[in-house]
N, CA, C and O of each residue as an XYZ file, in Angstrom:
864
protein
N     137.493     76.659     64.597
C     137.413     78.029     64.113
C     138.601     78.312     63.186
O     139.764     78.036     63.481
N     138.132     79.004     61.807
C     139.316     79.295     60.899
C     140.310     80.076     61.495
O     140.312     80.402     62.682
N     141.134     80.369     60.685
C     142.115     81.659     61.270
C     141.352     83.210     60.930
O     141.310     84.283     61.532
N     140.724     82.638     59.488
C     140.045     84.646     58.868
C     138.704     84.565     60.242
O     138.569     85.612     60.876
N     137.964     83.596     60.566
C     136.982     83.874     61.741
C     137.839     84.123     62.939
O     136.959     84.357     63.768
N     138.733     84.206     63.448
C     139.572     84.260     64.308
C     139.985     85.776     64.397
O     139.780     86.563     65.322
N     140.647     85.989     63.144
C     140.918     87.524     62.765
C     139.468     88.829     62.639
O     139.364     90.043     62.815
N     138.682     87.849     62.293
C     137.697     88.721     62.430
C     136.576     89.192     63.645
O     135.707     90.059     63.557
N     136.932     88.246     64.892
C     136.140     88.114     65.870
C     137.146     89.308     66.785
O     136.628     90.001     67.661
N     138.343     89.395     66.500
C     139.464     89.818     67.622
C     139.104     91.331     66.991
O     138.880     92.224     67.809
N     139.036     91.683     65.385
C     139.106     92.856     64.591
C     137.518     93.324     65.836
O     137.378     94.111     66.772
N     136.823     92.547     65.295
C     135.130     93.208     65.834
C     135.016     93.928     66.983
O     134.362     94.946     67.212
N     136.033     93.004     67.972
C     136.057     92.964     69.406
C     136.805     93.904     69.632
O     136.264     94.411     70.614
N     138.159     94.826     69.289
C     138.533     95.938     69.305
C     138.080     97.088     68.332
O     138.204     98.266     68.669
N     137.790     96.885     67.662
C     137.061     98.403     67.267
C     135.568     98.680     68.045
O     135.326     99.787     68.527
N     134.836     97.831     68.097
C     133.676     98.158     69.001
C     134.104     98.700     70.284
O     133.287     99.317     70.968
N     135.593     98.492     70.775
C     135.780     98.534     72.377
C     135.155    100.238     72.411
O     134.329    100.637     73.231
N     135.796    101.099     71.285
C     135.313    102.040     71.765
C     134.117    103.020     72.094
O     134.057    104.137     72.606
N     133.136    102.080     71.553
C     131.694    102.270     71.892
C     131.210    101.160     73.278
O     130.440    101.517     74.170
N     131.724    100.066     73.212
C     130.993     99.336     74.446
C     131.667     99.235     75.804
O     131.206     98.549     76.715
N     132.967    100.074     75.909
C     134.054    100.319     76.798
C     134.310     98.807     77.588
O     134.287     97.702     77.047
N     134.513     99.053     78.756
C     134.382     97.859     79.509
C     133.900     96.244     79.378
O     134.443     95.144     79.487
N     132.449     96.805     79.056
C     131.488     95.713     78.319
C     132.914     94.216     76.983
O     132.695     93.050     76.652
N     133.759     94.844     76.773
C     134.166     94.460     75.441
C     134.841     93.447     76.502
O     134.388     92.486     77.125
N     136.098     94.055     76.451
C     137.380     92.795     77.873
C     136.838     92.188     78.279
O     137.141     90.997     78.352
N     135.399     92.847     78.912
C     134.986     92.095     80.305
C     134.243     90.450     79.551
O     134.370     89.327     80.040
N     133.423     90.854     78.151
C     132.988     89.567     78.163
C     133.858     88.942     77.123
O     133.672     87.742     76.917
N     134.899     89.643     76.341
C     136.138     88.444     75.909
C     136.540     87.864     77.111
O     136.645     86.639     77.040
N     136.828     88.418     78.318
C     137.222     87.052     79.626
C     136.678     86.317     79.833
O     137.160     85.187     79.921
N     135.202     86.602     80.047
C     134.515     85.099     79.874
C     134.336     84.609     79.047
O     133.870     83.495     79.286
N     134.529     84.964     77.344
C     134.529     84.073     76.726
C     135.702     83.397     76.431
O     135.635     82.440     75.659
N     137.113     83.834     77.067
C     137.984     82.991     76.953
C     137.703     81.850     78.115
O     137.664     80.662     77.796
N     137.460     82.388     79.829
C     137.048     81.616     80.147
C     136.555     79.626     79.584
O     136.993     78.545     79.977
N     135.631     79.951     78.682
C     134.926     79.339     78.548
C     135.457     78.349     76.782
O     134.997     77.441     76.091
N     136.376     79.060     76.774
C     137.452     78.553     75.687
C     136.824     78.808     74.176
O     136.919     78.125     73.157
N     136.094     80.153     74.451
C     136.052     80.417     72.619
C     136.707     81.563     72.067
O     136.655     82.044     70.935
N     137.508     81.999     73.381
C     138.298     83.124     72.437
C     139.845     82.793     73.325
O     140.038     82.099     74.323
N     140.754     83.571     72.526
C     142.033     83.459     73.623
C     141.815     84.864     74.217
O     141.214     85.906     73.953
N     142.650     84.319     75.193
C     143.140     85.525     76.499
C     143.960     86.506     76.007
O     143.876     87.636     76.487
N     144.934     86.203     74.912
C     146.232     87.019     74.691
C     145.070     87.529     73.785
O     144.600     88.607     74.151
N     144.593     87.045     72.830
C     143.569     88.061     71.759
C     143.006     89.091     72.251
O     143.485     90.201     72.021
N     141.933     88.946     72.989
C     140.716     89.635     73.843
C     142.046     90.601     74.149
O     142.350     91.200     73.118
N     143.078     90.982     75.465
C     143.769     91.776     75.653
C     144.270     92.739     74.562
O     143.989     93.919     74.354
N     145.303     91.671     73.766
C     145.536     92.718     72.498
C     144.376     93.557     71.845
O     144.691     94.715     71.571
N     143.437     93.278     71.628
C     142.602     93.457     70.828
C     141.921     94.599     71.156
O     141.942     95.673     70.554
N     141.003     94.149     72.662
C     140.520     95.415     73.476
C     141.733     96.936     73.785
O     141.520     98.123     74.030
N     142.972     96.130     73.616
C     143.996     97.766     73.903
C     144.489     98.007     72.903
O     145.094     99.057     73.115
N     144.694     97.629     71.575
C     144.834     98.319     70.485
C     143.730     98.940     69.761
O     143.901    100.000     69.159
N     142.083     98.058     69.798
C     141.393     99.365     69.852
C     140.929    100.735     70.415
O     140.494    101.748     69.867
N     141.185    100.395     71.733
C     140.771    101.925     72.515
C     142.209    102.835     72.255
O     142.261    104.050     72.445
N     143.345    102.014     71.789
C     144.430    102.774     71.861
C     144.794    103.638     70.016
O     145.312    104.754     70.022
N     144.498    103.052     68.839
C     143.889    103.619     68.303
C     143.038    104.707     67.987
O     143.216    105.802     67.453
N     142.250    104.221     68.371
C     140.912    105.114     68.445
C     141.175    106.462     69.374
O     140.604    107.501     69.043
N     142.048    106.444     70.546
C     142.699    107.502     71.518
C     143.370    108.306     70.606
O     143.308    109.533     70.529
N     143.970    107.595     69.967
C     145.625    108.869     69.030
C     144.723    109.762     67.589
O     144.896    110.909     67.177
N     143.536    108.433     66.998
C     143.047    109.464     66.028
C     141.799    110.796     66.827
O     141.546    111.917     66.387
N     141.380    110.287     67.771
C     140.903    111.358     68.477
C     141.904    112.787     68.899
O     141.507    113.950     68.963
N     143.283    112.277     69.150
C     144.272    113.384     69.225
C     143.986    114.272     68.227
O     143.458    115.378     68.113
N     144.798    112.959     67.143
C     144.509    114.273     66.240
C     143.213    114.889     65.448
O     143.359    115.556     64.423
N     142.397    114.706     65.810
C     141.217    114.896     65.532
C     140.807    116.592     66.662
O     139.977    117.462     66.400
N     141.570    116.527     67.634
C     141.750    117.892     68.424
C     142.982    118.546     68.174
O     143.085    119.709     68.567
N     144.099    117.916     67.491
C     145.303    118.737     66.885
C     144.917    119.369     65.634
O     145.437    120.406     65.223
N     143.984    118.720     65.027
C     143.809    119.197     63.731
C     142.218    120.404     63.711
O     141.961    121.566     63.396
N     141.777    119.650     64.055
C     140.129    120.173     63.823
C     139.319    120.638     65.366
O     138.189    120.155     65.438
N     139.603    121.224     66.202
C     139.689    121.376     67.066
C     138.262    122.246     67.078
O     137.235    121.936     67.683
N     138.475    123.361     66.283
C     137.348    124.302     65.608
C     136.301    123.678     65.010
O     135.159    124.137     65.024
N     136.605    122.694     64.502
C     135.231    122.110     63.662
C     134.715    121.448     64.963
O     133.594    121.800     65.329
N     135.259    120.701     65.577
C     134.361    119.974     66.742
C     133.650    120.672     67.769
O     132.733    120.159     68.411
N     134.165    122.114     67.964
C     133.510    123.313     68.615
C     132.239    123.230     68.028
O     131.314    122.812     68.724
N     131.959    123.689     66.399
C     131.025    124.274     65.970
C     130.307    122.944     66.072
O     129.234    122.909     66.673
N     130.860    121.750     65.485
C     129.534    120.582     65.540
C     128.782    119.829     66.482
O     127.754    119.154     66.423
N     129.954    120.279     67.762
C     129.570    119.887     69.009
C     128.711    120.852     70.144
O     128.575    120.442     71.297
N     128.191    122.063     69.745
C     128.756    122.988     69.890
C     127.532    122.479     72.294
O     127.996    122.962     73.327
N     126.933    122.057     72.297
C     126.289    121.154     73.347
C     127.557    120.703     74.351
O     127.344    120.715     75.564
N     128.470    120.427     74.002
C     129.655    120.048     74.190
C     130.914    120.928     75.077
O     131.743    120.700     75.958
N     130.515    121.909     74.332
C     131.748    122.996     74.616
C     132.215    123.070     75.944
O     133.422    122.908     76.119
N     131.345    123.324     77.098
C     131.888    123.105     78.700
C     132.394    121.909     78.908
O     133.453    121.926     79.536
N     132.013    120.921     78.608
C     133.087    119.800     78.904
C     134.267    119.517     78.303
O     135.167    118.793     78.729
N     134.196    120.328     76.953
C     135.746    119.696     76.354
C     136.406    120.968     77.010
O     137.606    120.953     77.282
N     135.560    122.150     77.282
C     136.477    123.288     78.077
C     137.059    122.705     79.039
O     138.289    122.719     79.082
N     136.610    122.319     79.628
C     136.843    121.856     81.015
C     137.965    120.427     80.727
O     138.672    120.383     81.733
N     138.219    119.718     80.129
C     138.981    119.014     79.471
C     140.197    119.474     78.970
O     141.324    119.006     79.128
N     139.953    120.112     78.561
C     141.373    121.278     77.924
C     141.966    121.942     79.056
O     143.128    122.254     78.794
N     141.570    122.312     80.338
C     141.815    122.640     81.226
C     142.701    121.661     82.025
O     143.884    121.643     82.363
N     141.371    120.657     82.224
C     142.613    119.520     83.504
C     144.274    119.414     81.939
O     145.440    119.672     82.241
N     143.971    119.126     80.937
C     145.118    118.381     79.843
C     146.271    119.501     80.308
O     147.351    119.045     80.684
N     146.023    121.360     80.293
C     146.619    122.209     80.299
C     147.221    122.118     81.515
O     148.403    122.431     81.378
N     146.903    121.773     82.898
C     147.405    122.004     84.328
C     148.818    120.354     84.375
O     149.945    120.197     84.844
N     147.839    119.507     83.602
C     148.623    118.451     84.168
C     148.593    117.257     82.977
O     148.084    116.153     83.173
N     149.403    117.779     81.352
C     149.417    116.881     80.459
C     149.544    115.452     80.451
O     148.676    114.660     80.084
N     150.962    115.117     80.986
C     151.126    113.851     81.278
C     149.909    112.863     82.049
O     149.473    111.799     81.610
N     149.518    113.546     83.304
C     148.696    112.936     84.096
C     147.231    112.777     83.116
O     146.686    111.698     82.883
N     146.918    113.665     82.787
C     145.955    113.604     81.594
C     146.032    112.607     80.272
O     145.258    111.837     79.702
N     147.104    112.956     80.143
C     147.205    111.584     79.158
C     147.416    110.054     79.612
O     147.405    109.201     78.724
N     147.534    109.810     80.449
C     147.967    108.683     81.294
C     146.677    108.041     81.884
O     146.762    106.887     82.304
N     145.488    108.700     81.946
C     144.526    108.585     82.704
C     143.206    108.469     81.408
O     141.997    108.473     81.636
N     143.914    108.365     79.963
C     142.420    108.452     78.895
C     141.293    107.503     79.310
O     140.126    107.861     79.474
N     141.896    105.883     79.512
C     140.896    105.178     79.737
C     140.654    104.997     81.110
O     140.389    103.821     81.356
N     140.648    105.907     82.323
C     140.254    105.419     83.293
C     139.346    106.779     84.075
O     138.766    106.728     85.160
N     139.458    108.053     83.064
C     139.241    108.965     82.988
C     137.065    109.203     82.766
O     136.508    109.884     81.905
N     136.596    108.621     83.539
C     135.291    108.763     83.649
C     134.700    109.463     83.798
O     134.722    110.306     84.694
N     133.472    109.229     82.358
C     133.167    110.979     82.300
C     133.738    112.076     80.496
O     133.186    112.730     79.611
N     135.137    111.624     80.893
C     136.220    112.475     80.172
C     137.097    111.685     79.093
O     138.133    112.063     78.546
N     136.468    110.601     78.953
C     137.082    109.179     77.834
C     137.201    109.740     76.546
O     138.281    109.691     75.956
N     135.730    110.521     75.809
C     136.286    111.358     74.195
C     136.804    112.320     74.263
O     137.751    112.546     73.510
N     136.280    113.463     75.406
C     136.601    114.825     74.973
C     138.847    114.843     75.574
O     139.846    115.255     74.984
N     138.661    114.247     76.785
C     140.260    113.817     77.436
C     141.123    114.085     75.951
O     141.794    115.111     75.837
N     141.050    113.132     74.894
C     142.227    112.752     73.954
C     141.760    114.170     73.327
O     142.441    115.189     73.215
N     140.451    113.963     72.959
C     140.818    115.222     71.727
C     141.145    116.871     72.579
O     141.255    117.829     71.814
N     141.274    117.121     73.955
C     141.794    118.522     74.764
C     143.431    118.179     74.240
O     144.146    118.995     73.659
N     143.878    116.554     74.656
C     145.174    116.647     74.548
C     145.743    117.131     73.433
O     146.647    117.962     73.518
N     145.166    116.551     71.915
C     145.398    117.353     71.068
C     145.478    118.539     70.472
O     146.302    118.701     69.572
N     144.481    119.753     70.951
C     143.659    120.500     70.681
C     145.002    121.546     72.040
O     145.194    122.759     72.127
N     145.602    120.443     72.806
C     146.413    121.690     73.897
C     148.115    121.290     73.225
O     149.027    121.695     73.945
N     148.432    120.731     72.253
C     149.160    120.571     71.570
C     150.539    119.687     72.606
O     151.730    119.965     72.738
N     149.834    118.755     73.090
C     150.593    117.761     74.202
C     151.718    116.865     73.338
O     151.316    116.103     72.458
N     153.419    117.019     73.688
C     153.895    116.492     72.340
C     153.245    114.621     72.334
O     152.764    113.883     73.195
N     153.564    114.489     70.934
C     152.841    113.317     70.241
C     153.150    111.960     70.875
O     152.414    110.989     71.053
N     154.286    112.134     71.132
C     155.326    110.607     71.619
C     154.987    110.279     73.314
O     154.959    109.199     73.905
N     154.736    111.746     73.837
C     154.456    111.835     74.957
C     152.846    110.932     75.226
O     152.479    110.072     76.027
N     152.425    111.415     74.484
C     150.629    111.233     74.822
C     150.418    109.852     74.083
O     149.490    109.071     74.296
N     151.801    109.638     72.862
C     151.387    108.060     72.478
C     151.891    107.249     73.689
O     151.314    106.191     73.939
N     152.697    107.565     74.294
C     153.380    106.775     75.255
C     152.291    106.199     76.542
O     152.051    105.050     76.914
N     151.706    107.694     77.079
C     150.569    107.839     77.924
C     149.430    106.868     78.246
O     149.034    106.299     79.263
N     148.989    106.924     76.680
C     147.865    106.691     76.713
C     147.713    105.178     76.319
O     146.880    104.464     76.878
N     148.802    104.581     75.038
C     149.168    103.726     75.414
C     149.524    102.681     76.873
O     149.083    101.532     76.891
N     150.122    103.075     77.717
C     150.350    102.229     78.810
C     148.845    102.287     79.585
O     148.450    101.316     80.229
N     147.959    103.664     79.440
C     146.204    103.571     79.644
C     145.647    102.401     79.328
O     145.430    101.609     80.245
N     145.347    102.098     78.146
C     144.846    101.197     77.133
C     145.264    100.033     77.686
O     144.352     99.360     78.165
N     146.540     99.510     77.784
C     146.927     98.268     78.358
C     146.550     97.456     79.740
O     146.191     96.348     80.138
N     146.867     98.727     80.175
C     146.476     98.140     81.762
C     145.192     98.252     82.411
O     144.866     98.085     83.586
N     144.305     98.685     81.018
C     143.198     99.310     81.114
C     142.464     97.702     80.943
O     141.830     97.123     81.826
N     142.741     97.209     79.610
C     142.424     96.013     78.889
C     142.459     94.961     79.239
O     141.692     94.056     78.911
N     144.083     94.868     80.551
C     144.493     93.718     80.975
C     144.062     93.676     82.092
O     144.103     92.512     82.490
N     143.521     94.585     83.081
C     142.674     94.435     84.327
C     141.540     93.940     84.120
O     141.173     93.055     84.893
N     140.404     94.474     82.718
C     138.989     94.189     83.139
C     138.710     92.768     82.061
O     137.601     92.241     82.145
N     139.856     92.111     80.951
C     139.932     91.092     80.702
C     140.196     90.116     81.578
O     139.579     89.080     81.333
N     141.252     90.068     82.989
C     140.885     89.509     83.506
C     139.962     89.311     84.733
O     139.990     88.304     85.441
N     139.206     90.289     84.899
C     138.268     90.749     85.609
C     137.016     89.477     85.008
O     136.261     88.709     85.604
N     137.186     89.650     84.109
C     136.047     88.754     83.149
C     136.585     87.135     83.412
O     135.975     86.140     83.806
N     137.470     87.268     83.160
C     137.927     86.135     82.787
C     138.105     85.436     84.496
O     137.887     84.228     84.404
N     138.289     85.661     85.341
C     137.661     85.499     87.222
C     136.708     85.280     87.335
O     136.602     84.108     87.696
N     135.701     85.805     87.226
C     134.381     86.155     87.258
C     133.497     85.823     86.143
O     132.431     86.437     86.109
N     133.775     84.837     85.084
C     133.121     85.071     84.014
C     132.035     83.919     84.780
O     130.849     84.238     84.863
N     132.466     82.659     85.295
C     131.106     81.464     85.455
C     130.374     82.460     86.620
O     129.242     82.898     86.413
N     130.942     82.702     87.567
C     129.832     83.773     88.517
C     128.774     84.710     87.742
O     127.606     84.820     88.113
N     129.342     85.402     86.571
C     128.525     86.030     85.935
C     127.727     85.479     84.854
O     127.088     86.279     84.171
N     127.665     84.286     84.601
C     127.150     83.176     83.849
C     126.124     82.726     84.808
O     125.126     82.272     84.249
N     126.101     82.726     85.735
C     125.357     81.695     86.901
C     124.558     83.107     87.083
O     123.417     82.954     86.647
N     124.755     84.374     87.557
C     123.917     85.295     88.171
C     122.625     85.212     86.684
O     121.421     84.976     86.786
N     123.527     85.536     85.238
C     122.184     85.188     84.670
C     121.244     84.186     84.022
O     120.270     84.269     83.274
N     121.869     83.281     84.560
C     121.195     81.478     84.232
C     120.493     81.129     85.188
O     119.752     80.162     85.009
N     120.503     81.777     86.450
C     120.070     81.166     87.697
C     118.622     81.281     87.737
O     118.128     81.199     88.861
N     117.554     81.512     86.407
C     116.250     80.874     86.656
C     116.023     81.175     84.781
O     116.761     81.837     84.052
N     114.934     80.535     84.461
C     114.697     80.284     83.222
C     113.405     80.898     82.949
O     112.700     80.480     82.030
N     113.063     81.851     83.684
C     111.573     82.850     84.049
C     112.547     83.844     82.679
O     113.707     84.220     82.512
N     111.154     83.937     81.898
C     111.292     84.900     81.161
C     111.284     86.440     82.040
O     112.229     87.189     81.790
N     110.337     86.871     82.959
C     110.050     87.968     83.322
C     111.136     88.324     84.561
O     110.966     89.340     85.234
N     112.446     87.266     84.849
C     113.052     87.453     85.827
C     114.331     88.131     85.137
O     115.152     88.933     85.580
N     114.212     87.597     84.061
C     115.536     87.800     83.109
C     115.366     89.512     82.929
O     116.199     90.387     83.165
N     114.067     89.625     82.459
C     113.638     91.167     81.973
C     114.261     91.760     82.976
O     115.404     92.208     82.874
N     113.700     91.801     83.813
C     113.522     92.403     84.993
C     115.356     92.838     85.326
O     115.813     93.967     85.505
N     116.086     91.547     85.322
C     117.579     91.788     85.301
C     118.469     92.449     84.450
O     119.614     92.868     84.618
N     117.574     92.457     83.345
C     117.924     93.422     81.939
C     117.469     94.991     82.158
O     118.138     95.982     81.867
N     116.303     94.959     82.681
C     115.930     96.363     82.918
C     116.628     97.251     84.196
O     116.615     98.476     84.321
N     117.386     96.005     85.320
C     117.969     96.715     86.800
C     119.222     97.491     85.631
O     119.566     98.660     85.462
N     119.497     96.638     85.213
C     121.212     96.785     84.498
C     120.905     97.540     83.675
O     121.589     98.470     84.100
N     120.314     98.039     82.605
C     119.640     99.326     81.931
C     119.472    100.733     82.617
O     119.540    101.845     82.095
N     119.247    100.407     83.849
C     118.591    101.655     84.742
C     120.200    102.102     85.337
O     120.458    103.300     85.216
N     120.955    101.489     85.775
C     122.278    101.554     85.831
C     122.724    101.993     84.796
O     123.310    102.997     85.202
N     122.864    101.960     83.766
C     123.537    102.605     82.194
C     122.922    104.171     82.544
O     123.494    105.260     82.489
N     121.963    103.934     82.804
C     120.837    105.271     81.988
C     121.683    106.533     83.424
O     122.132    107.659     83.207
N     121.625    105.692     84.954
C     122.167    106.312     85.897
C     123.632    107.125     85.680
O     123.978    108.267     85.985
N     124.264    106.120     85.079
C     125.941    107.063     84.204
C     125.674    108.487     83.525
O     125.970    109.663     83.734
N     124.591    107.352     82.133
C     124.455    108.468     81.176
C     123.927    109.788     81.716
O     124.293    110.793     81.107
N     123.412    109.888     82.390
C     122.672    111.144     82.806
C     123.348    111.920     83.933
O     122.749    112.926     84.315
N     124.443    111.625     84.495
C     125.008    112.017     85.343
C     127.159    111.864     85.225
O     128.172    111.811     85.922
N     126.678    111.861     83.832
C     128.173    111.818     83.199
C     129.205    113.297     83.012
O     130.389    113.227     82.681
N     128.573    114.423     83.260
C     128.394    115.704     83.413
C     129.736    115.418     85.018
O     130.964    115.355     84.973
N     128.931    115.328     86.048
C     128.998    115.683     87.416
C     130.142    114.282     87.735
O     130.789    114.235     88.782
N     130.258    113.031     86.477
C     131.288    112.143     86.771
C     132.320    112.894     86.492
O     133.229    113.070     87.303
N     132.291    113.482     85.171
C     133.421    114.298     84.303
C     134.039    115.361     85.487
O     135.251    115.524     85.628
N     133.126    115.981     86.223
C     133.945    116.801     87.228
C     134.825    116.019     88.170
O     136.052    116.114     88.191
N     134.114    115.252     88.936
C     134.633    114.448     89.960
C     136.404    114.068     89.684
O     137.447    114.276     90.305
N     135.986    113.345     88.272
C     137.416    112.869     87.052
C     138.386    113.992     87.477
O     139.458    113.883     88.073
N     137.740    115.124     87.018
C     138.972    116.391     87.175
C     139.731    116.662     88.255
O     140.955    116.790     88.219
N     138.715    116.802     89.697
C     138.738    116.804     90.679
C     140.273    115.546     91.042
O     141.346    115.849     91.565
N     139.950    114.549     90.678
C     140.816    113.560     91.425
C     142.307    113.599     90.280
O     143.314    113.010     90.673
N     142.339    114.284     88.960
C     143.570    114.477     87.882
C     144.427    116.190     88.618
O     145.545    116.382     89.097
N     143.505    116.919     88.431
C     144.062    118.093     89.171
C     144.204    118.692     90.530
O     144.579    119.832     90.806
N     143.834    117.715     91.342
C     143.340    118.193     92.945
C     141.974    119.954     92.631
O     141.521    120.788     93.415
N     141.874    119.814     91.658
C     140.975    121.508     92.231
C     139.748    121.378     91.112
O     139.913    121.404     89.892
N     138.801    121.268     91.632
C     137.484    121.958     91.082
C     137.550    122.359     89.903
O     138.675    122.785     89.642
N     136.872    122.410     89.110
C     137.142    122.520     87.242
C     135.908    122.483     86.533
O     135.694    121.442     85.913
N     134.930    123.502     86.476
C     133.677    123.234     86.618
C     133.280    122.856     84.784
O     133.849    123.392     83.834
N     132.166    121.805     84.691
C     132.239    121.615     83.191
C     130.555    121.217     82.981
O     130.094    120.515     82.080
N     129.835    121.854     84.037
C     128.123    121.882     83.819
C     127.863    123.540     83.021
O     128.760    124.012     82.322
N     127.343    123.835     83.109
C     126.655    125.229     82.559
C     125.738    125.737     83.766
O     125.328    124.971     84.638
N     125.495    126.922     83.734
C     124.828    127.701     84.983
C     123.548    127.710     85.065
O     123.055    128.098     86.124
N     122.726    127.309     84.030
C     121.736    125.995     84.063
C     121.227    124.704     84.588
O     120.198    124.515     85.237
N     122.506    123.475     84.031
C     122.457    123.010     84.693
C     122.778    122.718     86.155
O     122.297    121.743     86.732
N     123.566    123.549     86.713
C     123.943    123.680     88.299
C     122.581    124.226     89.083
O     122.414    124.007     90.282
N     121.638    124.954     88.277
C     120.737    125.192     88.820
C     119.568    124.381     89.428
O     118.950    124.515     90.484
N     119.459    123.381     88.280
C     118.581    122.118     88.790
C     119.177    121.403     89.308
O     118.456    120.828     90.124
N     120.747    120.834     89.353
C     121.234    119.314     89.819
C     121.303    119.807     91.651
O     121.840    120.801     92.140
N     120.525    118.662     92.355
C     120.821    118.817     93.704
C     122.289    118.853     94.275
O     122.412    118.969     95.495
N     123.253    118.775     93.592
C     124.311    118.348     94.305
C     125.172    119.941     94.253
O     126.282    120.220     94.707
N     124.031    120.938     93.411
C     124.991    122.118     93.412
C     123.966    123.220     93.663
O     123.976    124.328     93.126
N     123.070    122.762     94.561
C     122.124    123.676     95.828
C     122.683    124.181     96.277
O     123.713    123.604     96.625
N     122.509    125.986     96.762
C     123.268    126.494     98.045
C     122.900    125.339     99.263
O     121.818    124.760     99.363
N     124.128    125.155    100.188
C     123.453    124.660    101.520
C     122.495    125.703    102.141
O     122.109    126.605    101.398
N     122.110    125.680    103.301
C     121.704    126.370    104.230
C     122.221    126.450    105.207
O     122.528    125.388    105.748
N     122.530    127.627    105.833
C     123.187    128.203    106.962
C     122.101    129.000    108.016
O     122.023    130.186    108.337
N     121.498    128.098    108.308
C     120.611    129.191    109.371
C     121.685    129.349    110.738
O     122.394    128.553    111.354
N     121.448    130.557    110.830
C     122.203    131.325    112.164
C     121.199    132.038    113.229
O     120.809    133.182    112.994
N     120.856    131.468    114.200
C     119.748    131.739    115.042
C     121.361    132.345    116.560
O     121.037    132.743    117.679
């Protein structure tokens, strides 16, 4: 492998981190594992992109804070609610971008948007990113032939699907319940309740039913 294919596999592999989160480290470990990427790359790579991508999101809520209101505007209770935990407990908020589930975009841009100083939240979120990168790289990189073997272990086209579609249904389970993660997130950054559904949705989600109290 050249050095510019080298530079360009590590470039790919951190700027995507911030769309494929986890997904990125986890399979640079096995592919270092397996000796086609390095270990020190995959790390650097996966935490200077999410760490990046964290500070222009800052300022992307230091600056434009208003524009992301109006374009987001679907949005607004959760970055409220974001701006909230950043306001009670900055540091901890910034310290927590990438582990912050749920609260991974709107997190950086509250910090900005609550005017958290700069050095502080580069510092933060930085040491996030790292230890963020260097846990689930080598998470991968442990686990990468186990996770090689779970999907090699039959050559059935319709078994594979089938393993593609469990692991799909799992994504879709996040996505749709990323709302009620985002609280939980708050819950465990601020110790207190921080509500970031709409009075809508609390109406349908089972988990925010009155109980019942029958008193006989």
């Amino acid at each position: 492998m050249t050095l510019l294919e080298r530079v360009w596999k590590y470039t790919a592999l951190g700027a995507s981190t911030i769309m494929f989160e986890e997904a990125n480290p986890i399979l640079g470990g096995i592919a270092a594992r397996h000796g086609r990427l390095g270990m020190v790359g995959v790390v650097v790579a996966c935490a200077l992109g999410t760490w990046v991508a964290s500070v222009v999101l800052y300022y992307v809520g230091f600056w434009r804070i208003d524009w992301v209101r109006r374009r987001f505007p679907k949005k607004k209770q959760l970055l409220d609610g974001a701006l909230e935990v950043v306001q009670r407990h900055p540091w901890r908020a910034s310290l927590a971008v990438r582990f912050a589930f749920g609260l991974r975009l709107p997190l950086p841009v509250a910090c900005g948007a609550a005017r958290v100083p700069v050095g502080l939240y580069i510092l933060a979120s930085g040491i996030s990113c790292w230890v963020w990168s260097l846990a689930f790289a080598y998470l991968g990189l442990a686990f990468g032939r186990a996770a090689l073997r779970v999907f090699l272990f039959t050559h059935r086209l319709d078994v594979r699907l089938g393993a593609i579609g469990a692991l799909l249904g799992v994504v879709l389970f996040f996505v749709t319940r990323r709302r009620l993660i985002a609280e939980r997130t708050a819950v465990v950054l601020t110790g207190e309740h921080i509500p970031m559904m709409t009075s809508a949705e609390r109406e349908v989600h089972p988990t925010f039913l009155p109980h019942r109290t029958d008193k006989r």
